[in-house]
PDB file of N, CA, C and O in Angstrom:
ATOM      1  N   UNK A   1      11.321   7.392  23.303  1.00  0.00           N
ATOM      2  CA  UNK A   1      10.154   7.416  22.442  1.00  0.00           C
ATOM      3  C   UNK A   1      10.259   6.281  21.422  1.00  0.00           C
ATOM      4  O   UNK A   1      11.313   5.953  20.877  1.00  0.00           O
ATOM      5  N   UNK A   2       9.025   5.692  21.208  1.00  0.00           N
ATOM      6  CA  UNK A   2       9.170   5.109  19.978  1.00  0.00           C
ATOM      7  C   UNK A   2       8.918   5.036  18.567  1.00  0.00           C
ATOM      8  O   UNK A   2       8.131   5.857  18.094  1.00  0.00           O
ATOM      9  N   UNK A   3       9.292   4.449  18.048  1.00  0.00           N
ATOM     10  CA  UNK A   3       9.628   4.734  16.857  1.00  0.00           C
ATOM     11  C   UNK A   3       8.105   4.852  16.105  1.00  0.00           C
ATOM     12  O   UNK A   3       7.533   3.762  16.068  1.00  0.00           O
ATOM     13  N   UNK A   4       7.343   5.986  15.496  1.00  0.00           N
ATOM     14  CA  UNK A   4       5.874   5.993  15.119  1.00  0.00           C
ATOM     15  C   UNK A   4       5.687   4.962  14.027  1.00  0.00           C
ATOM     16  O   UNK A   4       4.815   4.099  14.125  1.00  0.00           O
ATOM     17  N   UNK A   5       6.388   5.032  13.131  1.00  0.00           N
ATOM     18  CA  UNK A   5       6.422   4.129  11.877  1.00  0.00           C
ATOM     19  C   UNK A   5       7.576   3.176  11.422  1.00  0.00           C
ATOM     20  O   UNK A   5       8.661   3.642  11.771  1.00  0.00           O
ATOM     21  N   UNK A   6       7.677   2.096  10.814  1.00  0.00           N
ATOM     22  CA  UNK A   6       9.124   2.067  10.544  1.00  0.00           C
ATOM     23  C   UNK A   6       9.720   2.392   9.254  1.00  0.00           C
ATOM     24  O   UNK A   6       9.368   3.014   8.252  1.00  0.00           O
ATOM     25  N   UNK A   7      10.645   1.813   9.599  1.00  0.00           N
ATOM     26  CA  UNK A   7      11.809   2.736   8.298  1.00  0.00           C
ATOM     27  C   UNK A   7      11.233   1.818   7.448  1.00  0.00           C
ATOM     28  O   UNK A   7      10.255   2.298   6.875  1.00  0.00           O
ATOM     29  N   UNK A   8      11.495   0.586   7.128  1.00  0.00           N
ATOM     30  CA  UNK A   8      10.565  -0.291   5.897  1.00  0.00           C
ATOM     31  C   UNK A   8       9.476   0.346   5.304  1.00  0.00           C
ATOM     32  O   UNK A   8       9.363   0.639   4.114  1.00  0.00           O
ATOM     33  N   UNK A   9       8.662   0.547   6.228  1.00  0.00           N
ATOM     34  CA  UNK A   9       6.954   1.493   5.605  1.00  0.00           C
ATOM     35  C   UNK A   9       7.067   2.565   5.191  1.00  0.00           C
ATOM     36  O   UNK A   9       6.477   2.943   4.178  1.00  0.00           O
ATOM     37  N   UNK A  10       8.222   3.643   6.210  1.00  0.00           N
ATOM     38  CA  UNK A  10       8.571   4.872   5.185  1.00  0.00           C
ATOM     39  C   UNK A  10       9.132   4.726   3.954  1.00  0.00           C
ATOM     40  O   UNK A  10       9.040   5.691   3.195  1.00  0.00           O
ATOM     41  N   UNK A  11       9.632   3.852   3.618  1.00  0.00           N
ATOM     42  CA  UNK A  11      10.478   3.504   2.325  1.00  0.00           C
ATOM     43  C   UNK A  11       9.346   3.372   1.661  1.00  0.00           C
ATOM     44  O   UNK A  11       9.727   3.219   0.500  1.00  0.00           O
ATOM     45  N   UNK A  12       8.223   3.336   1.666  1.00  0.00           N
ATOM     46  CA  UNK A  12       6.973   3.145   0.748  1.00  0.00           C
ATOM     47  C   UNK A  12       6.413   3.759   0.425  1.00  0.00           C
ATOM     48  O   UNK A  12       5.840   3.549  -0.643  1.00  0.00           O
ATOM     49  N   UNK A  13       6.162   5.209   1.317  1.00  0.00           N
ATOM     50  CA  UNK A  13       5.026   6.191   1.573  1.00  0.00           C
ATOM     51  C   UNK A  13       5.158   6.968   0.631  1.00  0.00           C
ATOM     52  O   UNK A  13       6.289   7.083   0.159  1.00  0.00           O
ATOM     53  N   UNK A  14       4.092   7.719   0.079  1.00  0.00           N
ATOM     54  CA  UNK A  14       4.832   9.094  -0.390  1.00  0.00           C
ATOM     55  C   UNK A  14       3.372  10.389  -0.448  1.00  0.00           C
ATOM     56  O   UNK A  14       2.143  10.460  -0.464  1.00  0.00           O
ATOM     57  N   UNK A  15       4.363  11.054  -0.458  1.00  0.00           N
ATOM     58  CA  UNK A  15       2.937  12.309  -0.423  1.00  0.00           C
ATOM     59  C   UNK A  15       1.873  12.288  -1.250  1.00  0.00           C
ATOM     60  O   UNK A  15       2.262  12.627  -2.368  1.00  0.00           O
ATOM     61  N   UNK A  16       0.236  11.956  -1.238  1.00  0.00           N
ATOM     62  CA  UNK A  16      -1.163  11.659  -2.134  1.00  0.00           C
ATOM     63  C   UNK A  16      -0.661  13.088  -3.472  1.00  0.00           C
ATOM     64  O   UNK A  16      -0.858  13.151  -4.685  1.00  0.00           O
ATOM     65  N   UNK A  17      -0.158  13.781  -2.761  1.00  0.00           N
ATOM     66  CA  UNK A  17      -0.771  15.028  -3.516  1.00  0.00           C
ATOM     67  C   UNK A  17       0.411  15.449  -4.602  1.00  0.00           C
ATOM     68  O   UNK A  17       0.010  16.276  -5.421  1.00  0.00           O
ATOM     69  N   UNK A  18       1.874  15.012  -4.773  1.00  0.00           N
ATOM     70  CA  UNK A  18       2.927  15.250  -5.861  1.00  0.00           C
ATOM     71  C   UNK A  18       3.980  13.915  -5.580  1.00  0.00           C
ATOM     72  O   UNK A  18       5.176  14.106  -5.799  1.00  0.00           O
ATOM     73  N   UNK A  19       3.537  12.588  -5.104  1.00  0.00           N
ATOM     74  CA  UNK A  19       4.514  11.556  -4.971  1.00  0.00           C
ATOM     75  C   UNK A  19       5.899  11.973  -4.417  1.00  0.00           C
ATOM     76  O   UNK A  19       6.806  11.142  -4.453  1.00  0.00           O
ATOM     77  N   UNK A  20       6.154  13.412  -3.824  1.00  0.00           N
ATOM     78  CA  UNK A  20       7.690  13.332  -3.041  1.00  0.00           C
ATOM     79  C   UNK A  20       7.422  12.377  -2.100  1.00  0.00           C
ATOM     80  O   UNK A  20       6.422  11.943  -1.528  1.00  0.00           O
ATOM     81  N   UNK A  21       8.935  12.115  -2.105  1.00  0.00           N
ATOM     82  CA  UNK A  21       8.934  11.160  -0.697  1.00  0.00           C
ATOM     83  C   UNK A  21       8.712  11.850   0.695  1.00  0.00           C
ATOM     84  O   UNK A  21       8.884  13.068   0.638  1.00  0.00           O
ATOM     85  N   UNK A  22       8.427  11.443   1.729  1.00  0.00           N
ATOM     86  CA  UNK A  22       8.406  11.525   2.640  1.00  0.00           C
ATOM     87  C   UNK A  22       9.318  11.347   3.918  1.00  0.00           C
ATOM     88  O   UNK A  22      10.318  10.640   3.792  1.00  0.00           O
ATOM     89  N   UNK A  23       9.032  11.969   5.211  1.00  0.00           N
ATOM     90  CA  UNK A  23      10.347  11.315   6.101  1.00  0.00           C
ATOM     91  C   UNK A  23       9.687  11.899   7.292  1.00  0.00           C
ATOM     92  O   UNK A  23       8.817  12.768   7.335  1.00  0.00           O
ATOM     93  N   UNK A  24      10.404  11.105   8.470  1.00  0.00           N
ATOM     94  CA  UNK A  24       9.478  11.697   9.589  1.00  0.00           C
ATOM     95  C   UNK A  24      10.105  13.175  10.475  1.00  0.00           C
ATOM     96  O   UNK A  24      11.260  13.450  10.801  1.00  0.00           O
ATOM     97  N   UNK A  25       9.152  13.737  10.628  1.00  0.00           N
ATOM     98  CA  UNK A  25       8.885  15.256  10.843  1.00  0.00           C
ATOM     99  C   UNK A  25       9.639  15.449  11.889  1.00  0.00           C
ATOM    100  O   UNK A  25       9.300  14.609  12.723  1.00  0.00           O
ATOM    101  N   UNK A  26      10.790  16.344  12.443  1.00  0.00           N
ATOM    102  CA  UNK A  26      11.040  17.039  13.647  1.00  0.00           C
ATOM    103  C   UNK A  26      10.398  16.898  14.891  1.00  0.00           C
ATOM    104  O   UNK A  26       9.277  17.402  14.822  1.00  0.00           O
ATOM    105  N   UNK A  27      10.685  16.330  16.218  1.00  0.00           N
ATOM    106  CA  UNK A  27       9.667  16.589  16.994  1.00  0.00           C
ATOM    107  C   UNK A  27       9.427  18.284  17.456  1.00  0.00           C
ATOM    108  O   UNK A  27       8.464  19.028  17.644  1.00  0.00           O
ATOM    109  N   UNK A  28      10.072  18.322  17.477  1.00  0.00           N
ATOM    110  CA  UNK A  28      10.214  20.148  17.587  1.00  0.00           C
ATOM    111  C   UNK A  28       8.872  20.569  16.509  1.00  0.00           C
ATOM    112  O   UNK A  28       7.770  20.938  16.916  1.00  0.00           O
ATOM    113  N   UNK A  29       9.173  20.450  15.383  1.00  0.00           N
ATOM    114  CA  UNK A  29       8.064  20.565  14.299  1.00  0.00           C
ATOM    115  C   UNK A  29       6.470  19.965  15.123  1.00  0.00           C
ATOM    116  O   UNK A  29       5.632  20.765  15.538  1.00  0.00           O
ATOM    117  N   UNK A  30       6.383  19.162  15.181  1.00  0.00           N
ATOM    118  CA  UNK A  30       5.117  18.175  15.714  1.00  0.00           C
ATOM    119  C   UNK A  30       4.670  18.846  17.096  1.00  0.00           C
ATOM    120  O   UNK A  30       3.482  19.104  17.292  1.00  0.00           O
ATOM    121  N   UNK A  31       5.586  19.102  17.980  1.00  0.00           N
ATOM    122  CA  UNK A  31       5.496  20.021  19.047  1.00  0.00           C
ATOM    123  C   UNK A  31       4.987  21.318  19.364  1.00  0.00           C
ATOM    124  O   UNK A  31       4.515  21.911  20.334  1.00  0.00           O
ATOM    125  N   UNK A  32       5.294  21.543  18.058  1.00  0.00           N
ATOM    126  CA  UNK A  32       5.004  23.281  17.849  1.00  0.00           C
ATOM    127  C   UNK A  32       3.201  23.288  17.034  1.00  0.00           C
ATOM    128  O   UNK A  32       2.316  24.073  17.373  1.00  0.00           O
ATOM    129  N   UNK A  33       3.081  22.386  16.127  1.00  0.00           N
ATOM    130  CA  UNK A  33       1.750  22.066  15.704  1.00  0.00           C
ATOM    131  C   UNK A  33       1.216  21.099  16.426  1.00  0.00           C
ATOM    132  O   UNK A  33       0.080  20.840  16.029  1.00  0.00           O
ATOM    133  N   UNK A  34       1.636  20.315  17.519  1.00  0.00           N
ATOM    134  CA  UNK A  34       0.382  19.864  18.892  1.00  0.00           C
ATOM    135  C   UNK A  34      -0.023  21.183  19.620  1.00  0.00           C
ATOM    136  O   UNK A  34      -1.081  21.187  20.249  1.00  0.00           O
ATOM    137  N   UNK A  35       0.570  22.037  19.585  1.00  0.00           N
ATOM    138  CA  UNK A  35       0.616  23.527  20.727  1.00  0.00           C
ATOM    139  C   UNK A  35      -0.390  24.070  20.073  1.00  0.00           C
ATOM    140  O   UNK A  35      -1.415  24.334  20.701  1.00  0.00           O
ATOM    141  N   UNK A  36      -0.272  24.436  18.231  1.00  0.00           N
ATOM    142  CA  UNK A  36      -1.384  25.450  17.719  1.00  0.00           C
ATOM    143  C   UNK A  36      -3.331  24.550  17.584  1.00  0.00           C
ATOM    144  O   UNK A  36      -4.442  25.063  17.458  1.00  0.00           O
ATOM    145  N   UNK A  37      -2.782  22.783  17.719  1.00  0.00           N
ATOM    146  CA  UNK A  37      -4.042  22.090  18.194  1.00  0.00           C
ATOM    147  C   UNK A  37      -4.712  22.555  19.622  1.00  0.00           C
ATOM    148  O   UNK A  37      -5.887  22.771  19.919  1.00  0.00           O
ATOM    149  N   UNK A  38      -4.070  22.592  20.027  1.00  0.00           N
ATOM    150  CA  UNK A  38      -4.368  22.495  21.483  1.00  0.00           C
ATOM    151  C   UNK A  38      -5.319  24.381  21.603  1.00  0.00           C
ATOM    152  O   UNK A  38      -6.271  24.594  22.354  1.00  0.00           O
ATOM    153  N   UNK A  39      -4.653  25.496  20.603  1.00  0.00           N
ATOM    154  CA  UNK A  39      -5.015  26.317  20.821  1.00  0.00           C
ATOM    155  C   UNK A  39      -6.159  26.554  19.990  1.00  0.00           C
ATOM    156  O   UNK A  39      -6.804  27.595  20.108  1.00  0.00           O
ATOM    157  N   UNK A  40      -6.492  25.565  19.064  1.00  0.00           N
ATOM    158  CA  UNK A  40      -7.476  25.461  18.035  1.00  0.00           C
ATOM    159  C   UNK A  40      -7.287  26.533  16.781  1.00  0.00           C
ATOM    160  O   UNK A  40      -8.218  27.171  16.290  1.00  0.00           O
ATOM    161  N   UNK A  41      -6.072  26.598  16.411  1.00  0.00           N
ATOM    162  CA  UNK A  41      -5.480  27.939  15.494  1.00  0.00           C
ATOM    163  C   UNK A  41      -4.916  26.804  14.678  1.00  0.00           C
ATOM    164  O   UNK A  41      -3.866  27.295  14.264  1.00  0.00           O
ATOM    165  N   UNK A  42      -4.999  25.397  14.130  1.00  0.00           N
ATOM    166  CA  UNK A  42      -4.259  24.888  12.942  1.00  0.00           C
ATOM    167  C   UNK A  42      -5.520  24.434  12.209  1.00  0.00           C
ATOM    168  O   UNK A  42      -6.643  24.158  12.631  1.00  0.00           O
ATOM    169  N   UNK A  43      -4.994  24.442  10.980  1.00  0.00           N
ATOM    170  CA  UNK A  43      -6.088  24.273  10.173  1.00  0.00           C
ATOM    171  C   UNK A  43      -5.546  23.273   8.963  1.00  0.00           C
ATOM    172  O   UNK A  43      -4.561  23.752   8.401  1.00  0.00           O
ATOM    173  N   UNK A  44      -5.874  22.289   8.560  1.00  0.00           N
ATOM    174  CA  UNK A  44      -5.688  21.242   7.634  1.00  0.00           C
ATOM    175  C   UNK A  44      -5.383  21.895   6.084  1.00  0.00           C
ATOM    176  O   UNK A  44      -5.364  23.121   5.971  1.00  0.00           O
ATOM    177  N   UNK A  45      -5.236  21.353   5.347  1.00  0.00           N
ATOM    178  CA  UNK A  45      -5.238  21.414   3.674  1.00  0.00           C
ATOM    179  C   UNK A  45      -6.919  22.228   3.065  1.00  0.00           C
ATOM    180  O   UNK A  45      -7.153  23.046   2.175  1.00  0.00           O
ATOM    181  N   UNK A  46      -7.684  21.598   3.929  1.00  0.00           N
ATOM    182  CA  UNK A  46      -9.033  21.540   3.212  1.00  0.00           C
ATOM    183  C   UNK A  46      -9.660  22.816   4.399  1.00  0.00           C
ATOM    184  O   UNK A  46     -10.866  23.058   4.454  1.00  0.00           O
ATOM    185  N   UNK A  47      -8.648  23.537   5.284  1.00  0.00           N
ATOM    186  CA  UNK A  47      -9.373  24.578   6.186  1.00  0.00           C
ATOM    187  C   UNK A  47     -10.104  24.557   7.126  1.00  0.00           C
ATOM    188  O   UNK A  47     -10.580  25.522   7.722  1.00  0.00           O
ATOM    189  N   UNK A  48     -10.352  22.620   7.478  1.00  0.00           N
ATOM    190  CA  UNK A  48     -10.824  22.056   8.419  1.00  0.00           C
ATOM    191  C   UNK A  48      -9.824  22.653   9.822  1.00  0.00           C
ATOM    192  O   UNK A  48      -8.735  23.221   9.742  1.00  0.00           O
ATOM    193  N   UNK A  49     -10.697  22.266  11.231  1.00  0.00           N
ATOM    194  CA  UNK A  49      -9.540  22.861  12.447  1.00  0.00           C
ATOM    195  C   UNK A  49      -8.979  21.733  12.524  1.00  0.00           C
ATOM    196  O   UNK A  49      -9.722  20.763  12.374  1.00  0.00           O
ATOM    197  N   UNK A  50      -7.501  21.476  12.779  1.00  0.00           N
ATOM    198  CA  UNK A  50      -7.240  19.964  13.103  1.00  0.00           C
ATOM    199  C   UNK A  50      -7.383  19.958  14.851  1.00  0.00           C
ATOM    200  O   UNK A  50      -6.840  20.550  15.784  1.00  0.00           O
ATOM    201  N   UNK A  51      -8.539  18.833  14.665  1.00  0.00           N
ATOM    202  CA  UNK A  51      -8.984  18.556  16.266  1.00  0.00           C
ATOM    203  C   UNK A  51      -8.506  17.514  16.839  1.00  0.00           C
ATOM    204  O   UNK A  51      -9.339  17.118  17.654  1.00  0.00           O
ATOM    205  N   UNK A  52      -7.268  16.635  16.828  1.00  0.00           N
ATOM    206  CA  UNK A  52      -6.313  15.644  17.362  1.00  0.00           C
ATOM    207  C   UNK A  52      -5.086  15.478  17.503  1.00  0.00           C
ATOM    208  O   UNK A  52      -4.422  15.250  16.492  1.00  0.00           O
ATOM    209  N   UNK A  53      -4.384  15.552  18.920  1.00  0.00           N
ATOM    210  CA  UNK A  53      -2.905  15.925  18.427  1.00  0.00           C
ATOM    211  C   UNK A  53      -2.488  14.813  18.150  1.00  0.00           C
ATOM    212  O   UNK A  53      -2.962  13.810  18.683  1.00  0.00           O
ATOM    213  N   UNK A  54      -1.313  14.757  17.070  1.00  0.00           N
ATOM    214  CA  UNK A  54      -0.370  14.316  16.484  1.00  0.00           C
ATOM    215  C   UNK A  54       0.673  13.246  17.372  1.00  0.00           C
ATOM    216  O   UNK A  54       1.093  13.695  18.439  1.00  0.00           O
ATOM    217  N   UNK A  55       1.055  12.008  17.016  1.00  0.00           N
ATOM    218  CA  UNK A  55       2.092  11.128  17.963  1.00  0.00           C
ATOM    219  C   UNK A  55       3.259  11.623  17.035  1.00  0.00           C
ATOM    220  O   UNK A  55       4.416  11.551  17.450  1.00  0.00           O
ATOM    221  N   UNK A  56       3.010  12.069  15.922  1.00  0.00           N
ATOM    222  CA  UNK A  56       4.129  12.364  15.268  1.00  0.00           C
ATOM    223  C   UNK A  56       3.819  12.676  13.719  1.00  0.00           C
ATOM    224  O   UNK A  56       2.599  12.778  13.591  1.00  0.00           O
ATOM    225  N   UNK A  57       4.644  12.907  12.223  1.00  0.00           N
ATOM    226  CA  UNK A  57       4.372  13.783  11.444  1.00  0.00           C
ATOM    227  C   UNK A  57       4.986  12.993  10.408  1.00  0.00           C
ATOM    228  O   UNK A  57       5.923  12.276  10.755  1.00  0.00           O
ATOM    229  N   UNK A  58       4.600  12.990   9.090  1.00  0.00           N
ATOM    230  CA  UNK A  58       5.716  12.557   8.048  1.00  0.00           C
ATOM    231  C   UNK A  58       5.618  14.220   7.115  1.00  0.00           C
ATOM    232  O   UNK A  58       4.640  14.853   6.720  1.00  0.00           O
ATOM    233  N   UNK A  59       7.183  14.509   7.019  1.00  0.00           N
ATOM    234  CA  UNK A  59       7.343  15.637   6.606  1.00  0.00           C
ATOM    235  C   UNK A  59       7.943  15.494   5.016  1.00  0.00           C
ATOM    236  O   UNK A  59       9.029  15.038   4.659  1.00  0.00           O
ATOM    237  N   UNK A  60       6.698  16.122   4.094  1.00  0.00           N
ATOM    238  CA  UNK A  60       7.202  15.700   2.797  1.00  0.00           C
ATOM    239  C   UNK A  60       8.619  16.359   2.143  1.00  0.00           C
ATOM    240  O   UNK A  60       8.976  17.488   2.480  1.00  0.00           O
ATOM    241  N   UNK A  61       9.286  15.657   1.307  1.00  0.00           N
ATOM    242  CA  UNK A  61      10.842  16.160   1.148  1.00  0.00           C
ATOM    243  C   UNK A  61      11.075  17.739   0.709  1.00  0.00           C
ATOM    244  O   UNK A  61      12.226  18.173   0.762  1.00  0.00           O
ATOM    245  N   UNK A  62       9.917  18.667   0.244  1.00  0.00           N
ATOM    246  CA  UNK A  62      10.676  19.955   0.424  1.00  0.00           C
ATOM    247  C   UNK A  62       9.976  21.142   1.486  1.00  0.00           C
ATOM    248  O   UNK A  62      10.152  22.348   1.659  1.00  0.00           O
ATOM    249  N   UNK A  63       9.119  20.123   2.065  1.00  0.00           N
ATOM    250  CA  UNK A  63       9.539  20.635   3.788  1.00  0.00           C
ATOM    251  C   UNK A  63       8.011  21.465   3.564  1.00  0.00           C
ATOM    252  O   UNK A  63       7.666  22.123   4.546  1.00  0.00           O
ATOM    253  N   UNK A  64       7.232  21.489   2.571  1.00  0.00           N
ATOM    254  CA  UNK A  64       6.270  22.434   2.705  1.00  0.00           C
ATOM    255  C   UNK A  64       4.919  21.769   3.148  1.00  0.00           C
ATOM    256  O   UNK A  64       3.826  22.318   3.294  1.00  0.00           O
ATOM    257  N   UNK A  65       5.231  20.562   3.312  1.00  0.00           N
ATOM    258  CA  UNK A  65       3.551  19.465   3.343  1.00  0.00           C
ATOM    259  C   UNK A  65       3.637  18.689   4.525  1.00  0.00           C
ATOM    260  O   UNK A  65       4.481  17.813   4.340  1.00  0.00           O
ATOM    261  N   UNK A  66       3.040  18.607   5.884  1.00  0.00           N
ATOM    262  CA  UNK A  66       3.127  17.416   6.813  1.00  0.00           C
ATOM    263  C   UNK A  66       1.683  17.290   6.710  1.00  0.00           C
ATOM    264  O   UNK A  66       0.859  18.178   6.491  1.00  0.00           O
ATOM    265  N   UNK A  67       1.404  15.325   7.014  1.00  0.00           N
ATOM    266  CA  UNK A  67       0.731  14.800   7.482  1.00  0.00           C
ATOM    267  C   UNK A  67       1.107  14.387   8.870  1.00  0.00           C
ATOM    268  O   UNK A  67       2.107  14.395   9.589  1.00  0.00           O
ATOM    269  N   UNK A  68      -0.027  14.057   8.916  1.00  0.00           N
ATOM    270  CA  UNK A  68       0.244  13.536  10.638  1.00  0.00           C
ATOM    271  C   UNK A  68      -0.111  12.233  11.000  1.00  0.00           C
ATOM    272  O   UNK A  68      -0.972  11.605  10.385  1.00  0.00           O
ATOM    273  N   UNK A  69       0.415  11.851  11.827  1.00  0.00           N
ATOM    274  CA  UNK A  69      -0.246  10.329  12.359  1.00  0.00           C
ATOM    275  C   UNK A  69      -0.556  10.051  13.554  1.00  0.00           C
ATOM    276  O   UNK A  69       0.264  10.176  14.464  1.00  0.00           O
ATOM    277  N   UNK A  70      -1.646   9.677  13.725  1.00  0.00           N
ATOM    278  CA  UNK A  70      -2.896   9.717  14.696  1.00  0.00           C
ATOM    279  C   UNK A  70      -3.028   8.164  14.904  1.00  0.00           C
ATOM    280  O   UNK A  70      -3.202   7.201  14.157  1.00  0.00           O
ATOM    281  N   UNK A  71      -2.804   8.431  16.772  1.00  0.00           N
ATOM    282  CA  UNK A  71      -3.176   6.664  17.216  1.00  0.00           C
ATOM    283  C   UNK A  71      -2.163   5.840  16.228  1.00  0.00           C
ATOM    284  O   UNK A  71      -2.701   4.926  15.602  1.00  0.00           O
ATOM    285  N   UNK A  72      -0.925   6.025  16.035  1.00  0.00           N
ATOM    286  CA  UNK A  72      -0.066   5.718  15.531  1.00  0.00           C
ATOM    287  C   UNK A  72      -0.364   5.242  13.595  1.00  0.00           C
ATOM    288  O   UNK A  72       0.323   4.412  13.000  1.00  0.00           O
ATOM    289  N   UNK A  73      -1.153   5.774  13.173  1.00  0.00           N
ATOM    290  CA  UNK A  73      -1.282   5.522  11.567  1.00  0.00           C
ATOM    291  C   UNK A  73      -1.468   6.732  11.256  1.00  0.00           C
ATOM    292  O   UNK A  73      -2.150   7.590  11.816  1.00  0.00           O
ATOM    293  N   UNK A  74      -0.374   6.813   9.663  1.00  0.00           N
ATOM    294  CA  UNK A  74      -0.080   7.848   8.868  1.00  0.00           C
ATOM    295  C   UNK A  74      -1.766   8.004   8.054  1.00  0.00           C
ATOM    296  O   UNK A  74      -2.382   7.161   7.403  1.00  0.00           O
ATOM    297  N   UNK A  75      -2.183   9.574   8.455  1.00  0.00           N
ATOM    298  CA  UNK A  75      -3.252   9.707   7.835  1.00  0.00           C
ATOM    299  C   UNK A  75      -2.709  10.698   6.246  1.00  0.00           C
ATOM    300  O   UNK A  75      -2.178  11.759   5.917  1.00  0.00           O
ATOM    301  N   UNK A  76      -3.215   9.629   5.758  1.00  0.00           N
ATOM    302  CA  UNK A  76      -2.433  10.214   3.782  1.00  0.00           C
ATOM    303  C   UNK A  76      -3.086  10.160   3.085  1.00  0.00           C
ATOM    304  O   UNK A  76      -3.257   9.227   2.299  1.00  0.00           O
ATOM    305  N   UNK A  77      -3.783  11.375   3.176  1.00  0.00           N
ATOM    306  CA  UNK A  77      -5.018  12.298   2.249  1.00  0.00           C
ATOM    307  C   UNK A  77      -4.723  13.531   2.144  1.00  0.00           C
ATOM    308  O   UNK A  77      -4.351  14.112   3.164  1.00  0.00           O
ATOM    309  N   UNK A  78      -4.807  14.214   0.961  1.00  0.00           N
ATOM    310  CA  UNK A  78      -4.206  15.631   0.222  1.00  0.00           C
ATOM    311  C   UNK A  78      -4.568  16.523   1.886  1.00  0.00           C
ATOM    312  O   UNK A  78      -3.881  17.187   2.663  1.00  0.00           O
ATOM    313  N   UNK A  79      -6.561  15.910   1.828  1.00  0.00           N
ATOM    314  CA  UNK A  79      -7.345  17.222   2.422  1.00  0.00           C
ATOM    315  C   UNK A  79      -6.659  17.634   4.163  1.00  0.00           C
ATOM    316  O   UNK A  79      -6.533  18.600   4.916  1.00  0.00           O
ATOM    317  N   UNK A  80      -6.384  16.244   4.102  1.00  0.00           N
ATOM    318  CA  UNK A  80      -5.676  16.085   5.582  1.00  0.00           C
ATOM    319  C   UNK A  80      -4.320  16.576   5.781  1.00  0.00           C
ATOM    320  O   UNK A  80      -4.104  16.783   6.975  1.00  0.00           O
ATOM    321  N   UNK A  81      -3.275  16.849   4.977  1.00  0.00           N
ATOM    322  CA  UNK A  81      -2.163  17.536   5.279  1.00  0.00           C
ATOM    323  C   UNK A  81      -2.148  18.218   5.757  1.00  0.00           C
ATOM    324  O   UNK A  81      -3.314  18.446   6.080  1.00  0.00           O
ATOM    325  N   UNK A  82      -1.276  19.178   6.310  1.00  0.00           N
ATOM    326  CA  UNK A  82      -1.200  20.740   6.623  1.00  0.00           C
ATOM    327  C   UNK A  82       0.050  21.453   6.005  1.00  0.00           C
ATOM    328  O   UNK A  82       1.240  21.152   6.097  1.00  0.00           O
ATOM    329  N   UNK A  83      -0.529  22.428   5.385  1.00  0.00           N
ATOM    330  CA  UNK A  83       0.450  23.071   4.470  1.00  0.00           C
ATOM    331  C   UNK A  83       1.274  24.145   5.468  1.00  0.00           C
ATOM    332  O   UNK A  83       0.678  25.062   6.032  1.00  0.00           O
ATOM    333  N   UNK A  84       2.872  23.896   5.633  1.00  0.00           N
ATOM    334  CA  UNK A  84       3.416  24.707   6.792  1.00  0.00           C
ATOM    335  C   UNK A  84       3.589  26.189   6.299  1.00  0.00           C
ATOM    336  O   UNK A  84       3.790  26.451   5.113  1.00  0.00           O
ATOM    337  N   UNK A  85       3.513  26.982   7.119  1.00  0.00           N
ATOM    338  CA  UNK A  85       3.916  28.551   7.177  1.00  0.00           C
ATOM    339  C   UNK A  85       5.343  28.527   7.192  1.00  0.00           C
ATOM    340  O   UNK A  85       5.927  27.603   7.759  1.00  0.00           O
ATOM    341  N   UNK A  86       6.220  29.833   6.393  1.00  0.00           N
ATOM    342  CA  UNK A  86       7.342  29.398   7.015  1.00  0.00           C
ATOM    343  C   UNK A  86       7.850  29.515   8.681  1.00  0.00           C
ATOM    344  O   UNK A  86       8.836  28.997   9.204  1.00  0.00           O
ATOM    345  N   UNK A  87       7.224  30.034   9.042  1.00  0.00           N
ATOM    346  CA  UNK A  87       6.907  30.134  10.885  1.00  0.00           C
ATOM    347  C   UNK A  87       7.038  28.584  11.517  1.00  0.00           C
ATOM    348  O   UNK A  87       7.789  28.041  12.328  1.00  0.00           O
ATOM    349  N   UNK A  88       5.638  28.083  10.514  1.00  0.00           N
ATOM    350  CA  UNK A  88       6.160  26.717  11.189  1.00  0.00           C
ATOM    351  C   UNK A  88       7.434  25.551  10.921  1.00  0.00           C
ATOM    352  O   UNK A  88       7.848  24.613  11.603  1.00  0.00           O
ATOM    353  N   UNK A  89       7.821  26.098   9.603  1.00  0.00           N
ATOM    354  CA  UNK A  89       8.609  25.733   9.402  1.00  0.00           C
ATOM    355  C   UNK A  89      10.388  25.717   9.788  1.00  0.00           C
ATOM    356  O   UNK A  89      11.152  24.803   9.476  1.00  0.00           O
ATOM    357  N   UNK A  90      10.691  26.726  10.388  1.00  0.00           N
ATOM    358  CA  UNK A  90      11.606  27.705  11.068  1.00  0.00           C
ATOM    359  C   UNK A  90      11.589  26.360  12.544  1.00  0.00           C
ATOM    360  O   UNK A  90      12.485  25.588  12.884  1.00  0.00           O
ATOM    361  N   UNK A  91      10.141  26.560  13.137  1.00  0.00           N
ATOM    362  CA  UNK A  91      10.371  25.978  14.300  1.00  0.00           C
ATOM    363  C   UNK A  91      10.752  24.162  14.451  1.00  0.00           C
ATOM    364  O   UNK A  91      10.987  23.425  15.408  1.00  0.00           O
ATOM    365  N   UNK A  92      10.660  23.976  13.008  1.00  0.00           N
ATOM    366  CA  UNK A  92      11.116  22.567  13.523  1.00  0.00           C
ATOM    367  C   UNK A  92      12.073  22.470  12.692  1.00  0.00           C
ATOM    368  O   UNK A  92      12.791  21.470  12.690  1.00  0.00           O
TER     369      UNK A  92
END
């Protein structure tokens, strides 16, 4: 697989919504929320359905906030996160 972002750009990023840093997400994690896309059961920050799966995730540092990145760019907007369950969190 390759690499979604690089390490340079992650060194930049940080979460819109409390400036933690960021880091990229578990695929296990990303795996488990492409599965609840696919079943139309995930739902964004803002309660939207998220209707695109994921190439991969930046998982903010205390594990409770992923964005995702789509067609390989980090989409980094509060409304767009997804706030994890600890369920989902467990799985990745």
């Amino acid at each position: 697989m390759t690499q979604p972002i690089s390490m340079e750009m992650l060194k930049l990023l940080a979460c819109p919504e409390d400036h933690q840093p960021l880091a990229l997400a578990p695929a296990a994690l990303v795996a488990a929320l492409n599965d609840e896309i696919a079943r139309k059961c995930l739902r964004d920050a803002a309660g939207r359905l998220a209707q695109e799966p994921m190439d991969a995730g930046l998982l903010r540092a205390d594990g409770l906030r992923l964005y995702p990145i789509v067609s390989g760019l980090p989409v980094l907007r509060v409304e767009a996160g997804i706030v994890l369950t600890a369920a989902q969190r467990q799985a990745g």
